[in-house]
C-alpha positions in Angstrom: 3.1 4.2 17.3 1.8 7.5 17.1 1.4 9.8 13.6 2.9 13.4 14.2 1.6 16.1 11.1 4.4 18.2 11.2 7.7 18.0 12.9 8.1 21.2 14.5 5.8 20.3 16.9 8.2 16.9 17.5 7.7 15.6 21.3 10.7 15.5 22.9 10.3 11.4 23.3 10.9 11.3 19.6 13.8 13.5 19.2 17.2 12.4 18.8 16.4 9.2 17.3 17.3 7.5 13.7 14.7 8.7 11.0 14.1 7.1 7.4 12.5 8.6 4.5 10.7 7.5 1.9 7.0 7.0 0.6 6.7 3.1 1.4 3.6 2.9 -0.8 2.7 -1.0 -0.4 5.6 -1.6 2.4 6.7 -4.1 -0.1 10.0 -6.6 0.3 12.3 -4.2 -0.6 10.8 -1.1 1.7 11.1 -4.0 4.5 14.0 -4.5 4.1 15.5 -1.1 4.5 12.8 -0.9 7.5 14.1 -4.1 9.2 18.0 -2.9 9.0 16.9 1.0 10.5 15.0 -0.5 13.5 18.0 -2.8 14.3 20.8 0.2 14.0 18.1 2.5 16.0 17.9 -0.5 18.8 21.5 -0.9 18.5 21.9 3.0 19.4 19.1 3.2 21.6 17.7 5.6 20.0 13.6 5.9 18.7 12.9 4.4 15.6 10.8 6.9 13.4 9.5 7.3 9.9 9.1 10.4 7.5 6.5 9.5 4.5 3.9 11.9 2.5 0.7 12.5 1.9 0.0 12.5 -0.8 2.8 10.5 -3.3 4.8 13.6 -4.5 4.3 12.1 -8.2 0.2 12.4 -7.3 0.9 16.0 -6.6 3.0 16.8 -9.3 0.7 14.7 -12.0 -3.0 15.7 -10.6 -4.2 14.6 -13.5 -3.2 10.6 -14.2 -5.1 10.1 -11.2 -4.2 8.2 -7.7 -0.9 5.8 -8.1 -0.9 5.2 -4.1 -1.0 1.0 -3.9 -2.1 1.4 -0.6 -4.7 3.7 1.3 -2.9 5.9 3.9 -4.6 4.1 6.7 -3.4 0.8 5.7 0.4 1.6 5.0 -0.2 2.9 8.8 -1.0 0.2 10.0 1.2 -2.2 8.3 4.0 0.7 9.9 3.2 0.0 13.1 3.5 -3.1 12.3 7.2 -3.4 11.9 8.0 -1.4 15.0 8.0 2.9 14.1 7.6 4.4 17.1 6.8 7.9 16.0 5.2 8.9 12.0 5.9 12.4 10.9 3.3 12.5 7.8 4.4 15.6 5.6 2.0 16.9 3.7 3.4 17.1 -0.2 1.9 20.4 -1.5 3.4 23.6 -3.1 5.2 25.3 -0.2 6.9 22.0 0.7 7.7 21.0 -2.9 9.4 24.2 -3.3 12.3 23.7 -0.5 15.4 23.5 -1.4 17.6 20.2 -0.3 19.7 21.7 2.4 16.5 24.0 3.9 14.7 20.3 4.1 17.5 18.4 5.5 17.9 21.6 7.8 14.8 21.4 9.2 15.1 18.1 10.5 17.8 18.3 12.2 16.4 21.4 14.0 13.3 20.1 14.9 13.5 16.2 15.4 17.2 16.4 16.5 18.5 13.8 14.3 20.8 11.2 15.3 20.5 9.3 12.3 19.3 9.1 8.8 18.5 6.2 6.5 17.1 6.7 3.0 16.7 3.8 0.5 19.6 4.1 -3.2 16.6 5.8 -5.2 16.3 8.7 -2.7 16.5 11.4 -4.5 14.7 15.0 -2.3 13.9 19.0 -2.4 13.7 21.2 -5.0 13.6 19.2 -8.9 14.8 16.2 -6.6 18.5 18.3 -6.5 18.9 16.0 -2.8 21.1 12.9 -3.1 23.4 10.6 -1.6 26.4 13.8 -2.3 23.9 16.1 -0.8 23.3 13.9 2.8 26.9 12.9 2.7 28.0 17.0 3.1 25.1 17.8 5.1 26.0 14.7 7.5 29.5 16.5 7.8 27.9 20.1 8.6 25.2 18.7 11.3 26.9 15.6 12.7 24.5 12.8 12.1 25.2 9.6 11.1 23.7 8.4 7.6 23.5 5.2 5.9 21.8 4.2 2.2 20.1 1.0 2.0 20.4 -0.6 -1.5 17.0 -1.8 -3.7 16.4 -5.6 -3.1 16.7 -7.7 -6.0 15.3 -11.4 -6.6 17.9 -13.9 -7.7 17.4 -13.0 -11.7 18.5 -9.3 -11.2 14.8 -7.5 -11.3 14.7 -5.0 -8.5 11.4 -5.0 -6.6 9.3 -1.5 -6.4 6.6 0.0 -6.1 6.5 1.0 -9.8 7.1 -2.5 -10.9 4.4 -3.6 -8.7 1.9 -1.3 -10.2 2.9 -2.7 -13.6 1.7 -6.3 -12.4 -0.9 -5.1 -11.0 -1.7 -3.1 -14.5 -1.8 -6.8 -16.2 -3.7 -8.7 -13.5 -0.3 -10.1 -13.0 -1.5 -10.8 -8.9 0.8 -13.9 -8.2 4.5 -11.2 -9.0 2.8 -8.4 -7.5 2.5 -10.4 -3.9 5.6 -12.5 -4.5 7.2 -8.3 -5.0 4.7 -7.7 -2.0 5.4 -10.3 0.6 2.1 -10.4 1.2 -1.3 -11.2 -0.9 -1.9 -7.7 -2.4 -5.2 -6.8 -0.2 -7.9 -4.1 -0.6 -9.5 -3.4 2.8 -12.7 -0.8 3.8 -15.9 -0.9 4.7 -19.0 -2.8 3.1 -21.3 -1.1 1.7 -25.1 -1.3 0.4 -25.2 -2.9 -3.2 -28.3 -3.2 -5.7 -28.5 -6.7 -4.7 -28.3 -8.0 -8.0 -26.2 -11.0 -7.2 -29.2 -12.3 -4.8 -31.5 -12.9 -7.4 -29.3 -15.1 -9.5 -28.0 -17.1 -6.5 -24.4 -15.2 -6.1 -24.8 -12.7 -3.2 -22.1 -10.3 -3.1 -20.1 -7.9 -0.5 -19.9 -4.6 -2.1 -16.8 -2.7 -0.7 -16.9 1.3 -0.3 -13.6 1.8 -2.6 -11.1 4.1 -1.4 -9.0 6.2 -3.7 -5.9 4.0 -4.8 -4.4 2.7 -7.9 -6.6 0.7 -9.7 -5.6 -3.0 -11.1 -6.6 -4.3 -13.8 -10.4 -4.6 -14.1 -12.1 -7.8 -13.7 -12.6 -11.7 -12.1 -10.0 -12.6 -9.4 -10.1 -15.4 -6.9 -10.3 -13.9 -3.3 -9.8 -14.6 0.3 -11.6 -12.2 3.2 -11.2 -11.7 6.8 -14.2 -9.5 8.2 -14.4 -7.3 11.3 -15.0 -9.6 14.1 -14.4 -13.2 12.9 -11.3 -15.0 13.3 -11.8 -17.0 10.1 -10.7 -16.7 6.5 -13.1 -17.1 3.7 -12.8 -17.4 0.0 -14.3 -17.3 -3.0 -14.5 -14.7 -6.2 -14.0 -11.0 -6.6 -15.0 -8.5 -9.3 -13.2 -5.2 -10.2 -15.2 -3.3 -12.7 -15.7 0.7 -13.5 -19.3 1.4 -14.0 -20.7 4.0 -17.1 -19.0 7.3 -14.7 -15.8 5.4 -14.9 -16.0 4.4 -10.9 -14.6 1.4 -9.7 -15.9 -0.8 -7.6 -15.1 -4.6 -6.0 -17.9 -7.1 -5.4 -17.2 -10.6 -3.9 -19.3 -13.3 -3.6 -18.2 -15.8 -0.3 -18.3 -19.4 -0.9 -20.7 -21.1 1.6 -21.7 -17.9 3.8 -24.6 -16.3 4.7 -24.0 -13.1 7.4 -24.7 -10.4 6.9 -21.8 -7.9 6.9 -23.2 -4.5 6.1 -21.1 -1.6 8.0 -18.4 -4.1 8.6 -14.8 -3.6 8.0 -13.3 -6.2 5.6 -9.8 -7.2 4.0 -10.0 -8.7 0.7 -7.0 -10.5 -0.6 -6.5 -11.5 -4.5 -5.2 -14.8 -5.7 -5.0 -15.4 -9.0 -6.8 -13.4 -12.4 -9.6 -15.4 -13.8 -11.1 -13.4 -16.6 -11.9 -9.6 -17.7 -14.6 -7.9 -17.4 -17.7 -8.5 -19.8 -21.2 -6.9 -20.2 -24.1 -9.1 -20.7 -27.4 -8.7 -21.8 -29.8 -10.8 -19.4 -29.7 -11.4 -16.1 -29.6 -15.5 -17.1 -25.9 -14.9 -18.4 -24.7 -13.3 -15.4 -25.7 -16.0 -13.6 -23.7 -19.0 -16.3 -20.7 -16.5 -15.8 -20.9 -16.5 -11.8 -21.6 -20.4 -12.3 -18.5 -20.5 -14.1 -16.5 -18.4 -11.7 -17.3 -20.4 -8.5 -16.0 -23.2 -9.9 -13.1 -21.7 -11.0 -12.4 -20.2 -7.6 -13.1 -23.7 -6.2 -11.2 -25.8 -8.1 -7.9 -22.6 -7.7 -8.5 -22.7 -3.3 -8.7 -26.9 -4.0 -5.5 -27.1 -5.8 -3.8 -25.3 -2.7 -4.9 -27.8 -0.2 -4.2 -30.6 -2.0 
């Protein structure tokens, strides 16, 4: 797969093929969906299979202030693109000029440059100018430019509740972990690097991982249980993590591994939550972080036990 920054300079490998829009934050079971069905009418046409998403989340850029609402870090929803076949990523950036084009400019501009064959947007695509785009708006311009269209509707579980992003942010919100990955497909992860921490878990006998956390929505602060693949070892490991936001309001996620020892420092790690255990607490001696991490384990334990059995 390779990530193209702007699509006038499209290679001519990619033109011609069958594009779909959207901003797939989390790639959840609904954005599959709609991802599975493109590839298979692009393979069906023979045609390349590509994606248009943005950088950042148009609602990011339109409400600076409320902070980062992106589920995943760009880097993993590449990755997790990749994994479902795109050939070719056109990341647009999402800033003032390009939030300012009108729907038919937009919708003109790819056609020019990628040559498009095809378009498929999910029922919720709304684009250009004070979101004026919509299914009326690609249905004339797929007269005017002779591309073939199709609109994927949002994937519902068997009560009627539609699965999206913004519902998944609202689990996540409550700590609600199990609905988020059941919306997800996949155990909601947080991956980077680890980091240096102040150690403060080895003196009470609960060693953590400290991960360098990337800008992304926050969930709800506090004790999960956790699985963890690190860089360079094919196994899975478990045990407890901890979300918190320190005095300057900056979050950060510690885990402590049950029953390992390595040293990980500089290592790359994905760290998968389970279930919600608790919030977050201050405490006033070292002694009672040490009952609450006592406490913890065996919650994490008895949570990873209760699986096998």
């Amino acid at each position: 797969m390779r990530v193209i920054r702007d699509c006038r300079y499209c290679p001519e490998i990619a033109r011609g093929g069958l594009l779909a829009i959207g901003n797939f934050d989390s790639l959840h079971l609904g954005h599959k969906y709609l991802l599975k069905k493109a590839k298979e009418l692009a393979d069906t046409k023979g045609i390349k299979f590509n994606v248009m998403t943005f950088d950042p989340h148009p609602s990011e850029f339109f409400n600076e202030s409320e902070g980062c609402i992106a589920i995943t870090h760009m880097r993993e929803k590449l990755e997790m693109l990749e994994e479902v076949g795109v050939d070719f990523v056109f990341l647009q950036k999402f800033d003032s000029e390009f939030s300012k084009k009108t729907p038919k400019i937009f919708i003109s501009e790819i056609v020019e440059y990628l040559q498009l064959k095809h378009l498929f947007v999910g029922e919720s695509f709304y684009f250009g100018y004070n979101k004026d785009g919509d299914f009326s708006t690609i249905q004339d311009a797929a007269k005017e430019y002779s591309f073939g269209f199709s609109i994927s509707p949002m994937l519902k579980f068997e009560n009627g509740s539609t699965i999206s992003s913004s519902s998944v942010r609202t689990c996540l919100l409550k700590g609600d972990i199990e609905q988020a990955s059941k919306m997800l497909g996949y155990h909601y992860f947080i991956s980077g690097q680890v980091v240096d921490g102040r150690k403060v878990g080895n003196k009470i006998g609960f060693p953590t991982i400290n991960l360098q956390y990337e800008r992304r929505f926050m969930p709800k602060t506090g004790v999960y249980t956790a699985s963890i693949y690190i860089e360079g070892d094919n196994c899975k490991y478990y045990g407890f993590a901890n979300i918190e936001l320190d005095k300057e309001e900056i979050p950060s996620l510690k885990m402590h591994i049950l029953n390992f020892h390595d040293h990980v420092i500089g290592k790359n790690v994905k760290i998968m939550l389970h279930q919600y255990i608790r919030g977050q607490k201050l405490y006033s001696s070292i002694k009672d972080i040490a009952s609450q991490s006592s406490k913890d384990k065996i919650k994490a334990q008895q949570y990873f036990e209760s699986l096998n059995a």
